[in-house]
N, C-alpha and C positions, 0 to 999 in steps of 0.2 A: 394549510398551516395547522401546526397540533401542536400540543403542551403536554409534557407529561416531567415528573423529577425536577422541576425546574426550568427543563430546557426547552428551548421552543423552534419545534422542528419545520423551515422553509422549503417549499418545495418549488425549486426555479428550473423548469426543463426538468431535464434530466438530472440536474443538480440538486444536492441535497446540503443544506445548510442546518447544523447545530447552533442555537445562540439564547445564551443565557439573559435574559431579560429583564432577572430579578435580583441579581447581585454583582461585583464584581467577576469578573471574567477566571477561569483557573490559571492558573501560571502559563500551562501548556495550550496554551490557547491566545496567548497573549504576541504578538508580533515583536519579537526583539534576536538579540545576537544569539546565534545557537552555537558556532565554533567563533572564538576571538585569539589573535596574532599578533604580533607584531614583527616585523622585516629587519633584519640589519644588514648593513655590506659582509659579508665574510672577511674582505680584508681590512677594510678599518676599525670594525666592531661599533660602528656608529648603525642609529638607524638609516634608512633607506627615504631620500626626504622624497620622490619622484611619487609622482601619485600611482595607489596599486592598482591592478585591474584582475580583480578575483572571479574568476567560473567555477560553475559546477555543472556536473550530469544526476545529481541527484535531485530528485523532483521533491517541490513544496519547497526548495533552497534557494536561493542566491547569495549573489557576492554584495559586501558592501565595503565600504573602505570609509578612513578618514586622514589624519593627517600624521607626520613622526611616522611613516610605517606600519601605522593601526588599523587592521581590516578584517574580514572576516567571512562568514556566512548566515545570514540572517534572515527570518520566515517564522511561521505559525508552526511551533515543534508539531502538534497535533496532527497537522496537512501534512508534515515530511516521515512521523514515524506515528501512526497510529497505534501500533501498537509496543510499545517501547516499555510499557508498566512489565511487559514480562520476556522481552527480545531486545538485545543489546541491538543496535541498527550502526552502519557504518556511512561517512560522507567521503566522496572524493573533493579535494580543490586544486586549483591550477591558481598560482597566484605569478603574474607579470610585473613589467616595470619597465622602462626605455636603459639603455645597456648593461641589462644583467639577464646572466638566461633563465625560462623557464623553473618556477619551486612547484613539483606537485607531488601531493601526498594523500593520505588516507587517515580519516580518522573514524577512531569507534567511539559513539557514543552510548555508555552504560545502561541499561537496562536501570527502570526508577519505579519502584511498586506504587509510589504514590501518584506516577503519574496519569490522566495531567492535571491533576489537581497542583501538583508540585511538580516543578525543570527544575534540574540547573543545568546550564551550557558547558559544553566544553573549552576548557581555554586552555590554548594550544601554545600558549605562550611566543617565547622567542625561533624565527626560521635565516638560517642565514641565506643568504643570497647571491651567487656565485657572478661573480661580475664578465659581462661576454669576451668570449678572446678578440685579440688581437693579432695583428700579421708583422712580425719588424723583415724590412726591406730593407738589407744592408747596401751598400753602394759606399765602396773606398776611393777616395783618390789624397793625392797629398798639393799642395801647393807649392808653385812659384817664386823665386825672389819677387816676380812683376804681378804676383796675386793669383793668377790662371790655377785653374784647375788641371791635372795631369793622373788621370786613372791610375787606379796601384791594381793591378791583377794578382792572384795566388793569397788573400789575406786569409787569415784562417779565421774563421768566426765560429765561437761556440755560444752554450750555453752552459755557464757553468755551474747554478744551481736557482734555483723555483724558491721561492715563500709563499706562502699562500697567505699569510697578515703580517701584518705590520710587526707586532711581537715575535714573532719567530725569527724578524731579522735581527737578532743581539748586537752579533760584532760584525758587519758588513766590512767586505775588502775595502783598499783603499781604490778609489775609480784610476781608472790609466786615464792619460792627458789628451783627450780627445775631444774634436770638437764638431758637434753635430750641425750640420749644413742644410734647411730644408733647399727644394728646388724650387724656385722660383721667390719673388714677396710671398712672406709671412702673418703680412697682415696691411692695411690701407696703409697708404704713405701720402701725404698731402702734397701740394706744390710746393715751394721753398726746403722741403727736407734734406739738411747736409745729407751728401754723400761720400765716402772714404773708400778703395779698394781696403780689402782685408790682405796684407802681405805679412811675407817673414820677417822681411825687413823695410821699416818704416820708408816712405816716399814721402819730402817733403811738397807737400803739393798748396798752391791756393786754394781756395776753399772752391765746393763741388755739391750745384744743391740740384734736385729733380727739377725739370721744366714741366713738369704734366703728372697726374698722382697717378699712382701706383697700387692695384689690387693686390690683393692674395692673390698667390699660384701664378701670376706673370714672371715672363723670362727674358722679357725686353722692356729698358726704362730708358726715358728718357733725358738727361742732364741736363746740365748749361755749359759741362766742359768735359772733354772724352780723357785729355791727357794721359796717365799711365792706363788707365781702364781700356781691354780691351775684350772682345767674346768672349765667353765662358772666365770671368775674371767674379770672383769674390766679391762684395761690396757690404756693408755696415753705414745703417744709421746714425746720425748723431741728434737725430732730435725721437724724443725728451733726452732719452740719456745713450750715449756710444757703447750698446749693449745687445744689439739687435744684427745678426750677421745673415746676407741674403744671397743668395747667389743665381 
């Protein structure tokens, strides 16, 4: 161990430690944010509330994150750009999220005479965050007087135009009258749950509740009465509310 300017030089292995002993520490030597972010959705313009997961391949760096979207790359400026007082240095990050894809970028950080007596971090402010696609699986059919289901083949499905936020959409069409059908329960159904076919036209029926509850994605339930209901026929909820249609 030797002293010399103040600074007092460790020798650990092979490694070689600078460490000021006699005053505070210089800026660039101090452990804090070096590029700082924050995440938003592209399409709602909100932050990104899912927690981020930032990497880097630049060495003396890491990722750190907090909460609202707020994350970054954080480390000993000194360790990642030694010499910076007279070389601008650049970082890569890759910043993650659960269903949005991939944000990675590059940032330069300036060149600083005073450094490292004197940093200051880069703040990279706002990235938006492109949310993952998704696959639509069209499947047509039309219904029954008796509720059943009956394939429509030849429907013509487009796409007739993309937003990418929410603002963009001004004056949306007005929707055509359709009614989307998942396959199977959509969601748990208890015992006692009324049951109703979905029809064209109304079936005076007595009342029709599950005998045995009902997962998501099942295709077969069981009642307390079959009456108009029969394979591949429609059915709706009535508890909480006759808003819930399942087929």
């Amino acid at each position: 161990m030797t002293t010399s300017a103040g600074l007092t030089t460790i020798l650990d292995g092979s490694r070689v430690h600078h460490v000021d002993l006699l005053g505070p520490r210089p800026a660039g030597q101090v452990w804090q944010a070096v590029v700082l972010l924050q995440a938003f959705d592209e399409l709602t313009g909100r932050t990104v509330q899912g927690r981020l997961a930032i990497t880097t391949r630049t060495a003396g760096l890491t990722g750190g994150t907090s909460e609202n979207g707020v994350g970054g790359l954080v480390g000993v400026p000194v360790r990642a750009f030694p010499d910076l007082a007279g070389t601008a240095r650049s970082a890569e990050l890759r910043v993650e999220t659960p269903g949005y894809l991939p944000w990675t970028g590059t940032v330069t950080v300036p060149a600083q005479p005073g450094f490292p007596a004197t940093f200051d971090g880069v703040r990279l402010g706002r990235i938006d965050l492109r949310r993952a696609p998704i696959r639509v699986e069209v499947h047509t059919f039309k219904l029954t007087a008796q509720g059943s289901t009956v394939a429509v083949g030849g429907a013509d499905v487009r796409v007739t135009g993309v937003w990418r936020t929410f603002a963009a959409l001004t004056q949306p069409a007005t929707p055509p009258g359709l009614l989307a059908v998942p396959l199977g329960a959509s969601q748990p159904w208890p015992v006692g749950t009324g049951i109703d076919s979905v029809s064209l036209v109304p079936v005076a029926e007595p009342t029709r509740v599950l005998a045995e509850p009902a997962a998501p994605g099942d295709r077969t339930v069981s009642v307390s009465r079959a009456g108009a209901l029969a394979p591949g026929t429609s059915w709706a909820s009535t508890w909480p509310t006759p808003t819930v249609a399942d087929t």
